[in-house]
Every structure is written in C-alpha cells, then in structure tokens.
N, C-alpha and C positions, 0 to 999 in steps of 0.2 A: 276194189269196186270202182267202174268207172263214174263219173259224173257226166250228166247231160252238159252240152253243150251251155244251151241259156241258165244252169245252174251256176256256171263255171263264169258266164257274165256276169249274173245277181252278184256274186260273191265278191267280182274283181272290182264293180262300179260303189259296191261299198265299201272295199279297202281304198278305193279313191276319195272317196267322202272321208275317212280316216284321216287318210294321210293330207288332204287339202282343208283339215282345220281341227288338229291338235291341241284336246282341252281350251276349246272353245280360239286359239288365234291361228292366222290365214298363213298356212303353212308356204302360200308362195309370197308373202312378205317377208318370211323369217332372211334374215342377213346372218349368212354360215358366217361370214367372216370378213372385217375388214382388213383392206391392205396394211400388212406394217401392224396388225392389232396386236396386242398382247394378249396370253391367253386370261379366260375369265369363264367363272361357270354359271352365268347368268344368260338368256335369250336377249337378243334383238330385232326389232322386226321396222320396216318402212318401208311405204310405197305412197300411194296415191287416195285420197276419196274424192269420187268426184261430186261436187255441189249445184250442178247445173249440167246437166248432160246437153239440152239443148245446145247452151254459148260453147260447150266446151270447157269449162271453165272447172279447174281439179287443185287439190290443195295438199303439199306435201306432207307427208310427218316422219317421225323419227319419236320409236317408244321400246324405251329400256327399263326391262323387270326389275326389282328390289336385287340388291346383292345376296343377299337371304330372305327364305319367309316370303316372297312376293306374294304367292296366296294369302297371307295374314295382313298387309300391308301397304296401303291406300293406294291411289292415282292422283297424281299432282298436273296439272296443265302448265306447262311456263312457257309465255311469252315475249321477248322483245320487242323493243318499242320503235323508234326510228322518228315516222313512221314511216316503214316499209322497210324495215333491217328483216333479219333473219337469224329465227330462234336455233338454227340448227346452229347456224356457223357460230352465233352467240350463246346462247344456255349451253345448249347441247355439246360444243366443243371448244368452246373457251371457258367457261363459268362455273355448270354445276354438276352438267355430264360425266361416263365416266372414263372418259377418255379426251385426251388434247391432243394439236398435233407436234411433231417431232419437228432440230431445230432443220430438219434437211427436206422439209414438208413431204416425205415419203411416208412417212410411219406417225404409228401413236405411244401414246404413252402414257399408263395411269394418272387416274385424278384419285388420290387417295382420301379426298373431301368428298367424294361425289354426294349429291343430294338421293342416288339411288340406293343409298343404305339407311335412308328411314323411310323411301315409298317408290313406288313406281314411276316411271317417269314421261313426260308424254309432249315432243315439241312441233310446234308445226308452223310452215312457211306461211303467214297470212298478212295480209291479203292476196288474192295469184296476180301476178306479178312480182315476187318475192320469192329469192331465189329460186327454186324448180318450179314452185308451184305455178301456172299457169291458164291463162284462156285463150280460146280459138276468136275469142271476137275482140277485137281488139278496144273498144269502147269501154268493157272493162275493168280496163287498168285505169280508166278513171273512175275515183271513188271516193270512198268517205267512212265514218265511222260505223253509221245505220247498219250500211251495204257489209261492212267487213263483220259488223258483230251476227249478222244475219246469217252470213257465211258461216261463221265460226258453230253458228247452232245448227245448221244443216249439217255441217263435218260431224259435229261432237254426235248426232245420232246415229249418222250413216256409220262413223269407226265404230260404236259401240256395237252395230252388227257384225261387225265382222269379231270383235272381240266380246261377243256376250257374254263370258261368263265376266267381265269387271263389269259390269253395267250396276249390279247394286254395290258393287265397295265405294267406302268413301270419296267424294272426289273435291281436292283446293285446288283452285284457282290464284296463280300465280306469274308475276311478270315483276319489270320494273319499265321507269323511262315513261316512253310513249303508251307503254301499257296502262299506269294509269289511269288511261282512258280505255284501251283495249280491253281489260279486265274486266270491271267495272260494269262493263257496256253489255259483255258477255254474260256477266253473272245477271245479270237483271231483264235480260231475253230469255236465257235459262229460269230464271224465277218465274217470270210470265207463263211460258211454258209450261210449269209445273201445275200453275194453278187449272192451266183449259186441257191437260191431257188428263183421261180416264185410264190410260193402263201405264206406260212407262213413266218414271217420273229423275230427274236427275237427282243422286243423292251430296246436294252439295252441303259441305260441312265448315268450306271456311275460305277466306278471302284475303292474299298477303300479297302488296305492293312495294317493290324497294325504289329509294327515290325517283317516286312519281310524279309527271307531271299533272297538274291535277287544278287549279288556277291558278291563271296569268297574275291579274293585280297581285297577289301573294310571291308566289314565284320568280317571276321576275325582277320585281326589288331587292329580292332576295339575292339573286346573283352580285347585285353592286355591294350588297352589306355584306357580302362573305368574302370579295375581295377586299375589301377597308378593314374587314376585322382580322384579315389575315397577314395584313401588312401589305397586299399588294397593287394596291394603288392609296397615292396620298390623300391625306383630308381635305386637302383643297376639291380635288376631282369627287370626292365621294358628295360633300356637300351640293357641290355644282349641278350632279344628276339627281340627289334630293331635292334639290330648287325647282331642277329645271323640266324635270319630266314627270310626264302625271302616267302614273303607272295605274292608276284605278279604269283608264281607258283603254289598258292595253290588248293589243291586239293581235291575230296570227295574219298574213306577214308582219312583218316591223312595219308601224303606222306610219304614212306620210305628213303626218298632223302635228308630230312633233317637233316643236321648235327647235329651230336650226342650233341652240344653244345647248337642248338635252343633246342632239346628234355631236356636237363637236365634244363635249364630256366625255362619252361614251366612245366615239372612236381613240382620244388621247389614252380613255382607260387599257383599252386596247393594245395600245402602243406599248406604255407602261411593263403592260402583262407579258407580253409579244408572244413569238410564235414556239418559244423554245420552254412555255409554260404549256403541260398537261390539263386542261382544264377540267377535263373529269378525273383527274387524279394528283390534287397541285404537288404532292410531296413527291411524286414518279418522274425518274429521268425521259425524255423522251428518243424516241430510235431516230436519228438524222435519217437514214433513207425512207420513211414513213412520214416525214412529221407534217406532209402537206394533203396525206391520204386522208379524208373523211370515212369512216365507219357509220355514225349514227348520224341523223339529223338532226335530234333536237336541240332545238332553237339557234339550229344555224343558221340564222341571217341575225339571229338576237347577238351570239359570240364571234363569228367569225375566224372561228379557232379551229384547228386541227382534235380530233379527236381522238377515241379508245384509249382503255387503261394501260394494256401491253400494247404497245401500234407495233412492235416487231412482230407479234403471234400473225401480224396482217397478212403477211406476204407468206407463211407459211401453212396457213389454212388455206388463202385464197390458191395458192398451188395444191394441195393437196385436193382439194374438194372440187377441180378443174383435170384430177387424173381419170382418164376413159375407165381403170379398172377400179378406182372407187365409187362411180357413178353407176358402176352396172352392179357394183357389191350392196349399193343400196336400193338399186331398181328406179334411180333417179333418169330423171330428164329423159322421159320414156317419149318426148315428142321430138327431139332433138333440137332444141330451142337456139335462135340465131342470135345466143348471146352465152360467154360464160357467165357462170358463176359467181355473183358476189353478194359481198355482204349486206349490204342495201343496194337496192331495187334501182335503175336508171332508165325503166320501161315504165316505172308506177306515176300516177299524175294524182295523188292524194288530196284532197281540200286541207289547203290550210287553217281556213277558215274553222276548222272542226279543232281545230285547236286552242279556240274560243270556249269551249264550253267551259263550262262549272260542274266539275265533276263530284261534287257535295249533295246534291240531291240522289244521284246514283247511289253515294254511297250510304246514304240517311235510310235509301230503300232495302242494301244490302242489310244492314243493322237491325232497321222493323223488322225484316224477317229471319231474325234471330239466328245470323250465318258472324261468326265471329268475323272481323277484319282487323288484321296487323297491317300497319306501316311503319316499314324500317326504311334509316338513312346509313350510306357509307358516309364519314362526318369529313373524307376530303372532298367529297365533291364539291367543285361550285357555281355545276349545270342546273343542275336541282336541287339546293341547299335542303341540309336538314332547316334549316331555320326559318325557311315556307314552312315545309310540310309541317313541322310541328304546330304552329300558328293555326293551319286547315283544323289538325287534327282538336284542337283546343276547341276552333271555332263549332269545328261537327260536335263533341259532346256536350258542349254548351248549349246546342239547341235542341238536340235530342236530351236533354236534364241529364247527365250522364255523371257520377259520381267520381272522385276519383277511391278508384279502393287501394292501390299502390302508387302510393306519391313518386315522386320523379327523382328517382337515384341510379345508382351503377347496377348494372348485370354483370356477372362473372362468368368464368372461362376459366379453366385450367388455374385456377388461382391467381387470375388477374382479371382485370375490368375489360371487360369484354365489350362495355358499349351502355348507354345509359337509357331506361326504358319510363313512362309511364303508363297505367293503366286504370280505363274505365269500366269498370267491373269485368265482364266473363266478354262481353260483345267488342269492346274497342282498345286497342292497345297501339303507343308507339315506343318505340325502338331505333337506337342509333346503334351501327357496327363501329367502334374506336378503330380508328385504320384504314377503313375500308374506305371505296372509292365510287364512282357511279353503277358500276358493274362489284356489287358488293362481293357473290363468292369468290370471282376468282380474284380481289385484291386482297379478300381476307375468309380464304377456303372455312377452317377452321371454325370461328365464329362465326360464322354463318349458317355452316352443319348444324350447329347447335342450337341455333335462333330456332330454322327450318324445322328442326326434328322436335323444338319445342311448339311449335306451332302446329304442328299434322300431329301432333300425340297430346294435346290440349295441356298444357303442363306450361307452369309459369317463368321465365326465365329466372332462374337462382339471383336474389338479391343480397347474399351471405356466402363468404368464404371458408374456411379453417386455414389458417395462417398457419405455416409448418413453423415445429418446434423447431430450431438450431441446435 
C-alpha cells in the first residue's frame, strides 16, 4: 500500500522531532565523541544558551550524565571562581569531571573520582567573556556580580528547556574560589524566583562551597596567619603585618591607605615565600616552565604569586582545548572568536570592587530557607585558608542561634582521617579535605568523592572507623 505524499511528510517531520530531542536532551548537543576520549557508557552533551539575543551575548556549558542511574540521580551546577576562570577547563577537566587531559595534550584520560558517579553534572563558562562563552556588544564584558548571577538565572531556565525532563530532579549548587560569591548570589536569585513564579519552580536542595572567598576582613588575615603557622614566614614579619595593617578595612584592589609599613611587611613576606612556593597548594612541587603562568585570579594583587595546583596540566589543557577538532567535537566557539582559549578570561573587565561584599547575609538567606549549606576547606591552601572560613562559618551560626549537634572532630575515609568536620544541625555544616589544596578534588580526588556524594545524598560524614584487626 502506498502512502500519500504529505503523509510520508507528517511522518518524516516527526521523526525529526525524535531524533532533535531524545528523552527530553537536544540531540544536536549531544558530543558523540571527544578527540583522544576513552571509551564510556554515559552521554555528553554542550553547546550554547543564549541569554540576551538582543547584545548577543550566549553562555557556554558542558553537561555530563551520572555514570549510572542518571535518571535516579540529582544535577549538581559547579562553578569556578577566578573571577572569570573557566568551569570547563577547571571542574570539568582538571577537578571533578570525568575526563583530564593527556600528558601530550592530544587525548584524555579517566578521572576514576569523578563527581559524575554520585550525580549529573552541569559546568558552564560564566560570565561571557569566559572562555567560549561570549557577546556581540562588547560593553559587556564589563561586569559584575548582579549582571553575572542574573545571567546565570536566565541560563539555568533557558537549559532546562532544552533539558526538560531534569527540570524537577534535585538540583546543588556548587563551586569553590570566586564562587563563593558566584554561588551564593545564584541561589538567592533562584530563591527569589521561586517565590514570584506560578508554575516552574527551581527544585533546589543544597548549597556546597570549597574554599571560598567569602569576606575580606576574615580572609585575608587569614593568608598571613597561615603562612606564620606554617613556618613560612618568620615571627618578626608575621607581627609586623598584625601591627601594621588594618585588615578590618580591607578592600578589592589592595587599598592605597595602607601604610607604607603594612606594604613593606607583606611584600618582604613575599620574598620569603618566593616564587618557587605553590600557594594554593604549599606541600606541591611546582612545574619550572609554568611557574610565572597565572590560572585563577583570586587575590592577585593581594599574593602576587603564581598559581594552580598542577601548573603542568596548564600547558596541556590549554593545547588541547585550542585543537580545531575539539572545538567542533564540543560545538564550541560557534562565532570564531579573535582570541584562543584560556583559562581565565583576558577580554573580561569584572568589578573588583564586587569583591567587597559580605557574602554572610546571602548565606543567612540560603539557610532561612532551609536549603542545607556545606563549606569545605583543602587544609593546604593559603589563598583562602580554612582558618577564615571556619571563623565565617562560626560567626554565621552564631547569629542565625545555630547549635552545634556534631562537635568539631575527624571524618573518615578509607580508614583514615579524611579531614575534620563540624556541624550545625541538618542546615549548616563545615568540613576540611586533609591534603587537599585550593582546588580540593583534583588534589585530593578520593575524599572529596566522598564529602560530595555525602552532601547530594544528605548523609553525614562518618565520624568512626573500624580499626582492622592484625
């Protein structure tokens, strides 16, 4: 029997509909294959949303399924901070992703930690101007926090169109770094959000920062006490910038108000430390051909130091994520942009100033609305010392009356101390990773899997071991 002509259309313009979005994701995002990938039986998908059609103005991502179970098994968001680093080349393929690259920057290579074996995973270029992601106006690229978390909530509805069927699974909000403000910022636009929309509503379940910056006056005294306590600069110098700088006025850039006495303290600190110390990771050798590359920004005019945990992975992502047949395997840099690829942004013009805030009432607001929040530290860092954030964290439950119901001891791992935690009841919790570094997973894959997968499955980090018999 033949078929009519426009039957044979009806039929064909639905199998188009099929096959252009497969159990609800946008079948021309899907990424068959990267160069060099190993094989895996999980999907990949990335391209573009755009946030402003007017400016032009489009926001990259990169969103990788659960290794199993993805249907059973949340969306996590992760961030990097900078600000204006990039979540791909950072989460996504150095950190928590499930893939790194190779040391010949062609290929990849299993992350056997990945964070996509307890949930889905979802990272994206923000603000545009960071790495692919982009705008036609060039104005822009100058920005701030407002503008980027505003961004962030136009993305997160637009993707979820194209991905509707995750729209009600769980979804954490995750970053470290400059996210502490990034994060934060987001979940509380999102909150907003939820309360004036009538039909969609974001189902957010939980809120987890690794050494974040989060305030100055805290933070950054913090850096000088964490080199003194770590032996790396002496007690003469360490007194001198307790004398002589008032950190309670601190400010983003480095203030011109401080006396000529705190600035000569702090640069001899400097010295001391020099250039051949890792300072988001002090116990890490560092790569001689890397060691003057920056990666992140934060509080680069405060350290003046070279940064990243591995600085060798630099030179082999930033080739790899600069190959023509990687770029087209992810659908990236669909405008052909008159700049490569890198890790942080050198087109973004961000307010420094926005690095002023007090990010403690954001978070008082994420806690009212009864969205748990973890704060973990890597305990080398001493960009962003644990020993700020736990002080924040003190100070936030103290004014929110916050109990503690697990007093302040070790978390386990494998039969060993994995890192030490306290806890204010179900809503606020902090956590140190033992080992780890500013970029917690990839210095310390393992526990950090562990932390994460206790966090997105609400279960409390194990405070008890079993001691194997001999």
């Amino acid at each position: 029997m033949q078929m009519g002509f426009h039957h044979l259309l009806l039929i064909g313009f639905g199998f188009i509909i099929i096959l252009n979005n497969v159990n609800g994701h946008p079948i021309e995002d899907l990424v068959e294959n990267l160069p060099g990938q190993p094989k895996v039986g999980f999907r990949q998908y990335a391209g573009y949303v755009d946030v402003d059609e007017k400016a032009g103005r489009s926001l990259f991502y990169y969103f990788v399924e659960a290794e199993k179970d993805a249907d059973k098994l949340p969306l996590t968001l992760w961030l990097n901070g900078g600000p204006g680093c990039s979540s791909i080349g950072g989460g996504a393929f150095t950190e928590l992703g499930p893939f790194f690259p190779r040391g010949d920057g062609r290929g990849l290579r299993r992350n056997t930690k990945s964070w996509n074996k307890a949930s889905n995973l979802l990272f994206i270029e923000s603000p545009a101007g960071v790495g692919w992601s982009y705008s036609n106006t060039s104005s822009d690229y100058t920005c701030g926090d407002d503008s980027t978390a505003k961004d962030m909530l136009t993305f997160m509805i637009r993707w979820y169109a194209k991905f509707s069927e995750l729209k009600s699974k769980p979804l954490f909000l995750t970053g470290e770094s400059y996210a502490g403000h990034y994060i934060p910022q987001l979940a509380n636009v999102i909150l907003d959000y939820n309360k004036q929309s009538n039909d969609f509503k974001f189902n957010l379940k939980g809120v987890a920062i690794g050494n974040p910056l989060l305030r100055l006056d805290r933070d950054v005294p913090a850096v000088y006490e964490y080199y003194w306590s770590h032996g790396m600069i002496s007690d003469e110098i360490y007194l001198r910038i307790k004398e002589h700088c008032n950190f309670d006025d601190y400010e983003f850039p480095v203030p011109h108000n401080e006396p000529i006495s705190c600035n000569q303290a702090i640069d001899e600190a400097y010295k001391i430390i020099s250039d051949y110390i890792n300072v988001y990771d002090v116990i890490l050798d560092v790569c001689y051909p890397s060691i003057v590359q920056q990666e992140l920004r934060l509080h680069k005019q405060v350290t003046k130091m070279s940064v990243g945990v591995d600085v060798c992975m630099t030179s082999e992502r930033y080739f790899y994520f600069n190959l023509p047949e990687v770029q087209k395997a992810l659908h990236a840099n669909r405008t052909n942009l008159p700049y490569e690829w890198s890790m942080c942004s050198d087109v973004l013009n961000y307010s420094q100033s926005d690095g002023d805030t007090d990010m403690l009432p954001s978070l008082k607001n994420i806690i009212q609305h009864d969205v748990p929040l973890w704060i973990f530290s890597g305990d080398q860092d001493s960009v962003v010392p644990l020993i700020g954030s736990r002080t924040l964290v003190r100070e936030l439950a103290n004014d929110l009356n916050l109990k503690t119901t697990v007093a302040y001891g070790a978390w386990f791992h494998k039969g060993q101390v994995g890192g030490w935690q306290v806890e204010y009841g179900h809503k606020l919790t902090f956590a140190t990773v033992r080992g780890a570094a500013h970029m917690v997973p990839y210095a310390q894959p393992s526990r950090a899997l562990h932390l994460f997968s206790s966090f997105v499955h609400g279960r409390r980090l194990p405070n008890t071991t079993r001691i194997p018999i001999a």
